[in-house]
C-alpha positions as a Markdown table, in Angstrom:
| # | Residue | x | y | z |
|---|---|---|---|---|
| 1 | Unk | -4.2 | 141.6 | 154.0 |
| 2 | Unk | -8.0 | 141.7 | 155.6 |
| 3 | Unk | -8.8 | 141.8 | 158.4 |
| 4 | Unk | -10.1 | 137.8 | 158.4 |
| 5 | Unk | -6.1 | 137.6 | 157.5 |
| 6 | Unk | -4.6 | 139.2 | 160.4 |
| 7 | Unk | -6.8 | 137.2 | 162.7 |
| 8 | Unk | -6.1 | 134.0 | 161.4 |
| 9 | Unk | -2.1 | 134.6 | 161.6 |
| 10 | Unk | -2.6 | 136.2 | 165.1 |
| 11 | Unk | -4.3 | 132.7 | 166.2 |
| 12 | Unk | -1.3 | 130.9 | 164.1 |
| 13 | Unk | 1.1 | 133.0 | 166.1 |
| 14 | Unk | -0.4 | 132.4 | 169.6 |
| 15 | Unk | -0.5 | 129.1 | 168.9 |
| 16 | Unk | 3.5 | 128.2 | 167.7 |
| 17 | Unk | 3.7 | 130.6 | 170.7 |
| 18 | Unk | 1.4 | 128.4 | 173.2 |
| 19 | Unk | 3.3 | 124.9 | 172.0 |
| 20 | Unk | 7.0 | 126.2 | 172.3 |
| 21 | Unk | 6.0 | 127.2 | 176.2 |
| 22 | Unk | 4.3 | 123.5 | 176.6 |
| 23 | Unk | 7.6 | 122.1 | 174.9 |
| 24 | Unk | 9.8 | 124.2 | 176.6 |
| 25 | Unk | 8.2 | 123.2 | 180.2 |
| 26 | Unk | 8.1 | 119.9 | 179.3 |
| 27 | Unk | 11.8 | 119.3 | 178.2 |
| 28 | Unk | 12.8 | 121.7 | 181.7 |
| 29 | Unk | 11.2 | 118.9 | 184.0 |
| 30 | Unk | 12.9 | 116.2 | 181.9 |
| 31 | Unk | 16.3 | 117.8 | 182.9 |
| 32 | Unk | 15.3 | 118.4 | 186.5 |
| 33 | Unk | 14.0 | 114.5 | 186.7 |
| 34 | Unk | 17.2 | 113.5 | 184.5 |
| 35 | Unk | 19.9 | 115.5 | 187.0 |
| 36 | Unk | 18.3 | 114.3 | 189.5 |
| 37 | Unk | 18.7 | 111.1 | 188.9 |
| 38 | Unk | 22.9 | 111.5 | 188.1 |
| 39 | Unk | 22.4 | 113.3 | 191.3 |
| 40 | Unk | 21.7 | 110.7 | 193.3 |
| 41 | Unk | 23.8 | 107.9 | 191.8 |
| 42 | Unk | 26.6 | 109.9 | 191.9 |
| 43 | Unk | 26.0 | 110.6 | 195.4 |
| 44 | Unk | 25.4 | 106.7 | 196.1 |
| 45 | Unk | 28.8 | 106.2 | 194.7 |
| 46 | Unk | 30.2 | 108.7 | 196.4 |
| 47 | Unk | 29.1 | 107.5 | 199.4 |
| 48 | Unk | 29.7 | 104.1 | 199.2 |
| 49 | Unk | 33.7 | 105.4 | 198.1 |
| 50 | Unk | 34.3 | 107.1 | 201.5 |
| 51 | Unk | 33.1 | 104.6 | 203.2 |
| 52 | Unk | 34.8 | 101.7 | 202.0 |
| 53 | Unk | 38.2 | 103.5 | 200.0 |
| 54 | Unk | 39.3 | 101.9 | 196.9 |
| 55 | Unk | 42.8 | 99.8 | 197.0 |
| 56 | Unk | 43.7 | 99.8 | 193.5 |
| 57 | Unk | 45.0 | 102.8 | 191.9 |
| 58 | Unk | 42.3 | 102.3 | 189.4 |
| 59 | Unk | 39.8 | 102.7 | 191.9 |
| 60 | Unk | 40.9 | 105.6 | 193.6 |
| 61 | Unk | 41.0 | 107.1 | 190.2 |
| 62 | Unk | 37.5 | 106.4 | 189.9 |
| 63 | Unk | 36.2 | 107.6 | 193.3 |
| 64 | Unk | 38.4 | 110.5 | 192.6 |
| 65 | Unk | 36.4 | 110.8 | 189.6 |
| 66 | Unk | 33.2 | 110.7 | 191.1 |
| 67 | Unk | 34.1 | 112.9 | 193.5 |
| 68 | Unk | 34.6 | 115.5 | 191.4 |
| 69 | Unk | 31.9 | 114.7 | 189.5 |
| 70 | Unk | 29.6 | 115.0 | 192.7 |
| 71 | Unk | 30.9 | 118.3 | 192.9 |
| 72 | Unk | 30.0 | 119.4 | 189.4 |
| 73 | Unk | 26.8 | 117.8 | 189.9 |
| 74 | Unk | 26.2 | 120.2 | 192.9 |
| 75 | Unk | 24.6 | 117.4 | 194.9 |
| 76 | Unk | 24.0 | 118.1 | 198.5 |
| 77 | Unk | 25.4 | 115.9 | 201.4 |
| 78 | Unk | 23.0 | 113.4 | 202.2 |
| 79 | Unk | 21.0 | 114.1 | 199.0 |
C-alpha cells in the first residue's frame, strides 16, 4: 500500500473512531435524561403511596411495587 493509502485509511479510521464517541455520548445522555425521568415518576408515586396508603389489596400490591421499584431505581428521598 502507498503511502497516499495509509493516510487515507488512517483519516477513515479516525473518523468511524470520532462518530462512535459522538454516538456513544449522545445515546449516554439519552439514558441519564430517560432514568431520570422513571426517577422521578416513580418517586411521585411513591410519594403520593405513603402518603395516602392504598385500601385494596391491588393497590398495596402496586405501591409495593413501586416501592421496590424506587429502590432499584436508586432514587434519592425527595428527588
Amino acid at each position: 500500500m502507498t503511502v497516499r493509502g495509509w493516510r487515507a485509511l488512517v483519516v477513515i479510521l479516525l473518523t468511524a473512531v470520532l462518530g462512535l464517541g459522538a454516538a456513544l455520548l449522545v445515546a449516554v445522555r439519552a439514558l441519564q435524561v430517560a432514568e431520570q425521568r422513571s426517577c422521578d415518576l416513580t418517586t411521585a408515586f411513591d410519594d403520593a403511596y405513603r402518603e395516602a396508603p392504598p385500601q385494596t389489596p391491588a393497590g398495596r400490591q402496586i405501591a409495593d411495587q413501586v416501592a421496590a421499584l424506587r429502590h432499584t431505581y436508586d432514587c434519592r428521598p425527595g428527588r
